[in-house]
Backbone as CSV, one residue per row, in Angstrom:
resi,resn,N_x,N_y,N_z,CA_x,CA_y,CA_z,C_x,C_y,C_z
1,UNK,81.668,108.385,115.975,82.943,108.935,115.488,83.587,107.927,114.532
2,UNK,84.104,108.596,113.323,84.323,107.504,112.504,85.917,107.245,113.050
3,UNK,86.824,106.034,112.110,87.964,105.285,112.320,89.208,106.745,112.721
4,UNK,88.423,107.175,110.882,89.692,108.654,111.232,89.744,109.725,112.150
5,UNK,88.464,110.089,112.399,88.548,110.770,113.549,89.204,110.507,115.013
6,UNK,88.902,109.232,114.916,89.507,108.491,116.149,90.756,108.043,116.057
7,UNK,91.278,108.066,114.983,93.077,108.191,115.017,93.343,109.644,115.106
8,UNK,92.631,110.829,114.109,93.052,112.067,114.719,93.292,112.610,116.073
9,UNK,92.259,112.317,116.626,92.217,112.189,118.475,93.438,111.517,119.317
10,UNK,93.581,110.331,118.672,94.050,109.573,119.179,95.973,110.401,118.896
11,UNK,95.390,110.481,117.626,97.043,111.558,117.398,97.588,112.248,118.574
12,UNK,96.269,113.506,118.937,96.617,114.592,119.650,96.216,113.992,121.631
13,UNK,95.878,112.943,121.328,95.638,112.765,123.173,96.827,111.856,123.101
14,UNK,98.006,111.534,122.698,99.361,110.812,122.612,100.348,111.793,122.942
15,UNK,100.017,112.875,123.019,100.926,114.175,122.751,100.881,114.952,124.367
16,UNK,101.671,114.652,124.859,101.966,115.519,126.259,102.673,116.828,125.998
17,UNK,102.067,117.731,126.916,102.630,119.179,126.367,103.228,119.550,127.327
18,UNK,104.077,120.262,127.552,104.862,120.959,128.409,103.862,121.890,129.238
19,UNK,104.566,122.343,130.631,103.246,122.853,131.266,103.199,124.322,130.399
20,UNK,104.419,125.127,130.262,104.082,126.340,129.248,103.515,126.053,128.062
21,UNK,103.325,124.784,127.076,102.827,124.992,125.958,101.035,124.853,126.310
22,UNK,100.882,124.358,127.141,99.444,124.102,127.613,99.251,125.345,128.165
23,UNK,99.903,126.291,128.985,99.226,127.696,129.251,99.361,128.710,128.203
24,UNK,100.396,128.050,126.987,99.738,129.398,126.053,98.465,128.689,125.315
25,UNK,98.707,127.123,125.235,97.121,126.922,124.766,95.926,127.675,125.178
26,UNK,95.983,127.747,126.499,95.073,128.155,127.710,94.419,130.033,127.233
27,UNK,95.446,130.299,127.090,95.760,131.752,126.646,95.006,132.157,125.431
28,UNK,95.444,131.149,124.343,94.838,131.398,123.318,93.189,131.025,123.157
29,UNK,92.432,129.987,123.920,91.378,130.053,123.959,90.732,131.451,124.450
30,UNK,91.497,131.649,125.232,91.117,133.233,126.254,90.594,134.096,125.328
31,UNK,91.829,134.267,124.218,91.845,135.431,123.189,90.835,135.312,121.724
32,UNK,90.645,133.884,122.079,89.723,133.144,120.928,90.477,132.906,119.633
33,UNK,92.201,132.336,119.892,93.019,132.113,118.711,92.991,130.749,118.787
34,UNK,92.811,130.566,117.108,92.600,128.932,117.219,93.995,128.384,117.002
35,UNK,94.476,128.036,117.975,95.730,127.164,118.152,96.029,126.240,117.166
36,UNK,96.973,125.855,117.098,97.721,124.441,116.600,97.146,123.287,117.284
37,UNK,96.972,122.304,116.827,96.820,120.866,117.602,98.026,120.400,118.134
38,UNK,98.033,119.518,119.468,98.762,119.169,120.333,99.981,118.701,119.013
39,UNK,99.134,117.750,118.095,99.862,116.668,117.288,100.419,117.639,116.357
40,UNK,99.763,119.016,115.940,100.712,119.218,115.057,101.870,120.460,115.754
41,UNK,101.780,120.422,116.701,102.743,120.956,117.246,104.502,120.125,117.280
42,UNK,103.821,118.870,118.040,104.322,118.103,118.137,105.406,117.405,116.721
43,UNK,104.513,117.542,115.636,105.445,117.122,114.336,105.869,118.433,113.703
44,UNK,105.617,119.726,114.258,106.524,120.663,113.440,107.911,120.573,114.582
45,UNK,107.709,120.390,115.983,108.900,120.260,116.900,110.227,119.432,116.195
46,UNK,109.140,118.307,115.373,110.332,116.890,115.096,110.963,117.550,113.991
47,UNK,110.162,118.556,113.118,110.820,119.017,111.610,111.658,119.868,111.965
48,UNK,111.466,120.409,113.055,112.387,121.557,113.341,113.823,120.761,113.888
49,UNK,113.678,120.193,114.706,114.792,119.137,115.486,115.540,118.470,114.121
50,UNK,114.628,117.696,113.399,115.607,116.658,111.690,116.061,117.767,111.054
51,UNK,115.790,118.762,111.240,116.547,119.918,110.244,117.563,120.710,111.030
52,UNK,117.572,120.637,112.271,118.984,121.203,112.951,118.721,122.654,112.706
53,UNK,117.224,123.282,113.033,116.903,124.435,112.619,117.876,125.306,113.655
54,UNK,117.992,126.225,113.094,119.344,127.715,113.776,118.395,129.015,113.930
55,UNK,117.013,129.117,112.593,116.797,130.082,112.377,114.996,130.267,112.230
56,UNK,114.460,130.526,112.613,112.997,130.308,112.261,112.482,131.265,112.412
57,UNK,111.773,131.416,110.799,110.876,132.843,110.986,109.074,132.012,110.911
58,UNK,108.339,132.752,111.789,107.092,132.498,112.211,106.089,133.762,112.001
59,UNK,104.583,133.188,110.696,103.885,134.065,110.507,102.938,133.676,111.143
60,UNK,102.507,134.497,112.258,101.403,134.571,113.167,101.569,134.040,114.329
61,UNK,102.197,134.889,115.531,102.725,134.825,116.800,101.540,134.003,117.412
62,UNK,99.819,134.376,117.222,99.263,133.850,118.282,99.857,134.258,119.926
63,UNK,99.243,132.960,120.712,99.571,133.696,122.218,101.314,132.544,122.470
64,UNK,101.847,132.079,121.536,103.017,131.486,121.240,102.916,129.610,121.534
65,UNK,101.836,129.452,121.038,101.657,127.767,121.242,103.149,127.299,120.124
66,UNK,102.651,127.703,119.057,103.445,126.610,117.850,105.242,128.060,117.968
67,UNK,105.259,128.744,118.239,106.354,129.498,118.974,107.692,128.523,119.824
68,UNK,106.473,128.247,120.913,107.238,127.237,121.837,107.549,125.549,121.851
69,UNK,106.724,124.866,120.727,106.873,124.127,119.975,108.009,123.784,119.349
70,UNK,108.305,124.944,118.460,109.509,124.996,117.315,110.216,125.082,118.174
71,UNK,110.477,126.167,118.989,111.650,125.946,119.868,112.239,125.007,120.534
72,UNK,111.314,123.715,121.022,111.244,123.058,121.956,111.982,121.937,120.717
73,UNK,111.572,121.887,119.676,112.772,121.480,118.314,113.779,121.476,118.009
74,UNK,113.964,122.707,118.612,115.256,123.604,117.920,115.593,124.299,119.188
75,UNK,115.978,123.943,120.235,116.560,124.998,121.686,117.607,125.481,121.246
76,UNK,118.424,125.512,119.823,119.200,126.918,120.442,118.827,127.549,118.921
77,UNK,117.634,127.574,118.155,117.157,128.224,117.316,116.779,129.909,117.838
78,UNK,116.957,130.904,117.012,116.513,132.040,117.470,114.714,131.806,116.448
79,UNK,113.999,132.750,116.996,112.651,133.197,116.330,112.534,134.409,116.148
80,UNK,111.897,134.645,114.453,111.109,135.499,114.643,109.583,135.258,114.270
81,UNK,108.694,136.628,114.454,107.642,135.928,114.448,106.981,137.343,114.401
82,UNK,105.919,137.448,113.387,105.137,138.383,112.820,103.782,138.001,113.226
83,UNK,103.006,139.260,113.660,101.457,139.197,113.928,101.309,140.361,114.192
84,UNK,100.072,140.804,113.290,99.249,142.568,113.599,98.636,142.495,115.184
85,UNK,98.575,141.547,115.910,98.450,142.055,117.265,99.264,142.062,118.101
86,UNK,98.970,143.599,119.009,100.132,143.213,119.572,99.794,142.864,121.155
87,UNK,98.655,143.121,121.349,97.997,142.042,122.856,98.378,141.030,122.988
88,UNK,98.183,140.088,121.761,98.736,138.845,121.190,100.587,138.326,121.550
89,UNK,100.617,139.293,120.895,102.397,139.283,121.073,103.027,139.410,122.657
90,UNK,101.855,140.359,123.100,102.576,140.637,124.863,102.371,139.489,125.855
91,UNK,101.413,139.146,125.344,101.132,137.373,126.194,102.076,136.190,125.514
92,UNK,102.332,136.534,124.291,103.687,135.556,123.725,104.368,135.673,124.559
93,UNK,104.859,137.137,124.579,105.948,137.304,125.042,106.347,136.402,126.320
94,UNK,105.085,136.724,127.435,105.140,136.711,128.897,105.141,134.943,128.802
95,UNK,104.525,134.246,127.764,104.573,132.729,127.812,105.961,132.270,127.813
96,UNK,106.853,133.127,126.702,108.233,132.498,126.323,109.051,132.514,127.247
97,UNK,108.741,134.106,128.632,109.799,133.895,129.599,109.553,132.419,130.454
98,UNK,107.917,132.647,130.513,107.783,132.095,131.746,108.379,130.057,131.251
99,UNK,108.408,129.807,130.075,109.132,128.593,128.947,110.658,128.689,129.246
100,UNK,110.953,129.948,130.350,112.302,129.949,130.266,113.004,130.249,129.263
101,UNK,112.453,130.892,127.694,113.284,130.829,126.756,113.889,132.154,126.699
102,UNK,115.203,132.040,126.281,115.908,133.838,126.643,115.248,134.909,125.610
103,UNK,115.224,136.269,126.371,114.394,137.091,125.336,115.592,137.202,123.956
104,UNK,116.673,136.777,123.793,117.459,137.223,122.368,117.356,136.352,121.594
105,UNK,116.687,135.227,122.446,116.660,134.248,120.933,114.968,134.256,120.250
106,UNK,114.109,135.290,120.587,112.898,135.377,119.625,112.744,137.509,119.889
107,UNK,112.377,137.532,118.577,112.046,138.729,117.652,110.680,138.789,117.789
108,UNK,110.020,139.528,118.046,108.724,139.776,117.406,108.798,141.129,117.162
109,UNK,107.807,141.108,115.670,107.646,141.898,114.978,105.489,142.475,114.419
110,UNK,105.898,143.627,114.957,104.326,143.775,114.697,103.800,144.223,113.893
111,UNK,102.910,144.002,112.960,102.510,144.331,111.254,102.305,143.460,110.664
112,UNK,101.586,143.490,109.709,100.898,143.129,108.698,102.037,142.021,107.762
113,UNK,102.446,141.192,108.034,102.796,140.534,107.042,103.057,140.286,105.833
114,UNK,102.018,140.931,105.278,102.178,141.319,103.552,103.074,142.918,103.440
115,UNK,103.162,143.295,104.895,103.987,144.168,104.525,105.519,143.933,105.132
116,UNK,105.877,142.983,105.996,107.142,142.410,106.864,107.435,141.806,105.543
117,UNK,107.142,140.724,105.240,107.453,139.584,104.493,108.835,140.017,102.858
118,UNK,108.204,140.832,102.375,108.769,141.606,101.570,110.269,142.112,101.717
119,UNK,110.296,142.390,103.043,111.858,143.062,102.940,112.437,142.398,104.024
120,UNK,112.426,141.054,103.845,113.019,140.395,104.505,114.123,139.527,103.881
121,UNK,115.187,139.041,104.250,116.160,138.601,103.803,116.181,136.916,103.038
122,UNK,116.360,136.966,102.237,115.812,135.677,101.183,117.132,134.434,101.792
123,UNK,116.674,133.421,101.720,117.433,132.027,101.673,118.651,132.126,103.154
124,UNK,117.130,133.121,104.156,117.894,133.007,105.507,117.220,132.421,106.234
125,UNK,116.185,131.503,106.197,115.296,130.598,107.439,115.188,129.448,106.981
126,UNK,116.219,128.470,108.468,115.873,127.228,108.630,114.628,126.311,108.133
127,UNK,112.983,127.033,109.343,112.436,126.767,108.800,111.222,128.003,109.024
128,UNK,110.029,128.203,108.127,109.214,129.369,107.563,107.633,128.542,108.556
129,UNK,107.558,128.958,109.401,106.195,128.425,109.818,104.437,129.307,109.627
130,UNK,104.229,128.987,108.970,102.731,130.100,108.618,101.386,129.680,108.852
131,UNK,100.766,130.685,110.416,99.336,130.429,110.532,98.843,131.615,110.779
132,UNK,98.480,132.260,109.220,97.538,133.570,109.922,97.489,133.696,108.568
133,UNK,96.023,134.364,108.454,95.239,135.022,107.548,94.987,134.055,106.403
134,UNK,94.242,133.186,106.473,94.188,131.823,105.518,93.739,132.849,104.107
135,UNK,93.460,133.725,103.872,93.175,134.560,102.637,94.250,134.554,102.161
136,UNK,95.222,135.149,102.827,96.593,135.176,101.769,97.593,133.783,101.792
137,UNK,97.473,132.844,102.528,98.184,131.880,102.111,99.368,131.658,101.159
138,UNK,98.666,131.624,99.809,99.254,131.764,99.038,100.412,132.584,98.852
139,UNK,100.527,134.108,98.902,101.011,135.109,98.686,102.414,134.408,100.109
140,UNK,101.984,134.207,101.091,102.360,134.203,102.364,103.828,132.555,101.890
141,UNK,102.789,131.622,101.137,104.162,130.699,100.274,104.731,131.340,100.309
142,UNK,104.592,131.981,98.956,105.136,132.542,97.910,106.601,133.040,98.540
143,UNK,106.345,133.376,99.928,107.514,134.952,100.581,108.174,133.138,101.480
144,UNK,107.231,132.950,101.919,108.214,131.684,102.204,109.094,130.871,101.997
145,UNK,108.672,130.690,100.444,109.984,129.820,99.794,111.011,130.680,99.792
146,UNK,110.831,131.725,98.882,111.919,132.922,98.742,112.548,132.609,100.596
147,UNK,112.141,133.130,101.247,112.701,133.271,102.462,113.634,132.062,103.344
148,UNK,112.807,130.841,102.622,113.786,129.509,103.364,114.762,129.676,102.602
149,UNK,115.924,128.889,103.403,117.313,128.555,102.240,117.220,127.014,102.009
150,UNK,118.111,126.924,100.826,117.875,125.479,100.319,118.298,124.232,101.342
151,UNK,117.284,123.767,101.673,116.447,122.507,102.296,115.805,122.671,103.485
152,UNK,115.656,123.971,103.350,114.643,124.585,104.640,113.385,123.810,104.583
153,UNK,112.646,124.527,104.929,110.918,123.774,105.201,110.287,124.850,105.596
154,UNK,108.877,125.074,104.523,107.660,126.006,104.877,106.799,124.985,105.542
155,UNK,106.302,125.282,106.559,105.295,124.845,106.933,104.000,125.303,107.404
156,UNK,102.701,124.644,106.598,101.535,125.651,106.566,100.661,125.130,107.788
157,UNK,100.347,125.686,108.751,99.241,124.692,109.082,97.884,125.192,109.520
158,UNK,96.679,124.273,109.613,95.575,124.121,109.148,95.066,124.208,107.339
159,UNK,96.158,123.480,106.868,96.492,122.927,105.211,94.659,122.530,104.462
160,UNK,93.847,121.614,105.871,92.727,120.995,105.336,91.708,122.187,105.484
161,UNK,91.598,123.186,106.353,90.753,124.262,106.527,89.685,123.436,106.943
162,UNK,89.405,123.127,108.443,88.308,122.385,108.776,87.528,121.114,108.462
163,UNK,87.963,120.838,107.392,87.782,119.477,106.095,86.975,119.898,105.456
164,UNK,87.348,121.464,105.278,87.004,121.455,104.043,87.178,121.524,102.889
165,UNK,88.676,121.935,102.806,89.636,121.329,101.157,89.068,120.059,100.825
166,UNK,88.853,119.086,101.486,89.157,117.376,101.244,87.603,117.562,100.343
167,UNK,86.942,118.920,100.514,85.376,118.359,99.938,85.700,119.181,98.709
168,UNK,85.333,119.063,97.422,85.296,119.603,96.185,84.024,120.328,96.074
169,UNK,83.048,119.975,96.823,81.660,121.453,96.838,82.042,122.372,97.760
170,UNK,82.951,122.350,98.342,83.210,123.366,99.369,83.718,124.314,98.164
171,UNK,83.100,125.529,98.523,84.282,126.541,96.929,84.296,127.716,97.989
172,UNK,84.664,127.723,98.970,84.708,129.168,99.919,86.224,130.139,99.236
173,UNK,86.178,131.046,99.477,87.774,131.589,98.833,88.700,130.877,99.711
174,UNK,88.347,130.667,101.120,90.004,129.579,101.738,90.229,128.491,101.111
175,UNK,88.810,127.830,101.277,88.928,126.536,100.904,89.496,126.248,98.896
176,UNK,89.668,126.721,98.420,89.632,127.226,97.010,90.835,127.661,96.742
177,UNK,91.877,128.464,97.802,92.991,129.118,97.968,93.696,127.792,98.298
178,UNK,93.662,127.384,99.710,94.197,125.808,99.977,94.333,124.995,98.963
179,UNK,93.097,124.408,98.079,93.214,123.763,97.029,94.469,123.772,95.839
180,UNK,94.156,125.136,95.852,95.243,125.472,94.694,96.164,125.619,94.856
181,UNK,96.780,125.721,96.465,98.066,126.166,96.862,98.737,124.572,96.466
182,UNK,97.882,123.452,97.120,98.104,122.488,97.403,98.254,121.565,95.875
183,UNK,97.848,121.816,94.677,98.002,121.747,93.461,98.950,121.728,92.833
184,UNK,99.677,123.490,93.190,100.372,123.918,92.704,101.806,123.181,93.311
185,UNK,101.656,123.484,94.674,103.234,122.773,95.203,103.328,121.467,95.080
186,UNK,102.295,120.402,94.765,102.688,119.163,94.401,103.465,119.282,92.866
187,UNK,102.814,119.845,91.929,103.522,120.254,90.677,104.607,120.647,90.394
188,UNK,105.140,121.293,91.544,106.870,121.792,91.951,107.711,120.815,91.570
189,UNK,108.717,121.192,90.680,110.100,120.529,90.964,111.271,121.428,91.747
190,UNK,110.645,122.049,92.620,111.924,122.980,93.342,111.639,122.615,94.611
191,UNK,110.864,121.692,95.047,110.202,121.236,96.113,109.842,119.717,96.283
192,UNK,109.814,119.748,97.479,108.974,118.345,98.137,108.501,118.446,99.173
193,UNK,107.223,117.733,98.905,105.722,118.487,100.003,105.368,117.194,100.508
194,UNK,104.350,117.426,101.674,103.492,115.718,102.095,103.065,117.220,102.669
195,UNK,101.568,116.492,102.495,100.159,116.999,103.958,99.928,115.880,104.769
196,UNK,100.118,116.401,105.883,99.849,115.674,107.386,98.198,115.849,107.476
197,UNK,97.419,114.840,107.521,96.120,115.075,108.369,95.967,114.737,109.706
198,UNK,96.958,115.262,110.619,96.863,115.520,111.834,96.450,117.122,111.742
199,UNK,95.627,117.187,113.293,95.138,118.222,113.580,94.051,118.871,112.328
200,UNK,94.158,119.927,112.000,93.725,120.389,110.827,94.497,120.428,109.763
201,UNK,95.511,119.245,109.270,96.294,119.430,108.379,97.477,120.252,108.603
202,UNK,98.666,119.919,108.440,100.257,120.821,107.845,100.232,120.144,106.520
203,UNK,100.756,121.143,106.238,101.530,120.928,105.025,102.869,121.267,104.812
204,UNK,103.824,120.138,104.655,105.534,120.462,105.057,106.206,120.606,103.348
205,UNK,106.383,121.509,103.285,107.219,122.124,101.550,108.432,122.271,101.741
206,UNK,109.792,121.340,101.768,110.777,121.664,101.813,111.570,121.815,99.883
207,UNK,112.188,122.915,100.142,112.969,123.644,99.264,114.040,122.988,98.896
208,UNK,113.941,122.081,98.006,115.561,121.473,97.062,116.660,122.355,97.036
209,UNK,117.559,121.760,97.232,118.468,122.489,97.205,119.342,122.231,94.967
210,UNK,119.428,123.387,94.808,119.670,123.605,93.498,121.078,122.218,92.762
């Protein structure tokens, strides 16, 4: 195992989880959803907490790992949180009571994203958290920025796609999509970005304020 790997590890075996965030981990292996890493759970919690988040909209419920995370950031943040399953969503659900978290402070919403995202209310989320459908990524920014308000924070994660952004022969359409996402928002002046290589990569895009 090389140096980095063994600080990546070392990242996520530093990281104690709450006993609910470890049974929706648990959950999501069940369902075969590839979770968040301990560590990057753990540093979207802290982004959510330095930003005094109120409001967080979340693309891709999963069985509510990075759900209960943000919250655990932000305890008196409300959520919402979009995912086309809704098996998915009913085991969220049952994770968030059993997290103790009250059912009025998280939303879920079931559908397609590219079709939620759209008529949703612009420069109203704290912070924009997005893990689902690495195809649209991009598009999935795009509704993100619009959607944070100024000095919110999008946050993408699995940013590296397995390691395979970091390789330039990799040309898969994710890996290729990532690239360019990751291009493009460094090039931003309406923004300021860092990629975390914890876990499989975040990538944190917070929105300047004008």
């Amino acid at each position: 195992m090389s140096d980095k790997d063994l600080n990546w590890k070392f990242s996520d075996d530093s990281v104690v989880e709450s006993e609910a965030v470890i049974r929706a981990r648990q959950q999501s292996l069940e369902l075969g959803i590839d979770a968040i890493s301990p560590a990057v759970g753990a540093q979207s919690a802290v982004i959510a907490a330095a930003t005094g988040a109120r409001s967080i909209l979340e693309v891709g419920t999963g069985a509510g790992v990075s759900g209960i995370w943000l919250l655990t950031g932000a305890p008196g943040a409300t959520l919402t949180s979009i995912d086309t399953e809704v098996d998915h969503q009913q085991h969220a659900r049952a994770l968030f009571t059993e997290a103790k978290i009250p059912a009025n402070r998280v939303r879920l919403i079931t559908g397609k994203a590219a079709d939620v995202l759209p008529r949703m209310n612009e420069n109203s989320y704290d912070i924009v958290f997005i893990d689902a459908d690495p195809q649209s990524v991009i598009e999935y920014v795009e509704h993100g920025l619009r959607l944070a308000r100024p000095g919110g924070t999008v946050l993408v994660a699995h940013a590296l796609w397995r390691g395979r952004v970091a390789n330039p022969a990799q040309r898969d359409e994710v890996a290729t999509g990532f690239r360019t996402l990751l291009s493009e928002i460094s090039g931003s002046t309406a923004v300021i970005s860092a990629l975390s290589p914890v876990g499989d990569g975040l990538l944190q895009i917070t929105k300047l304020r004008a």
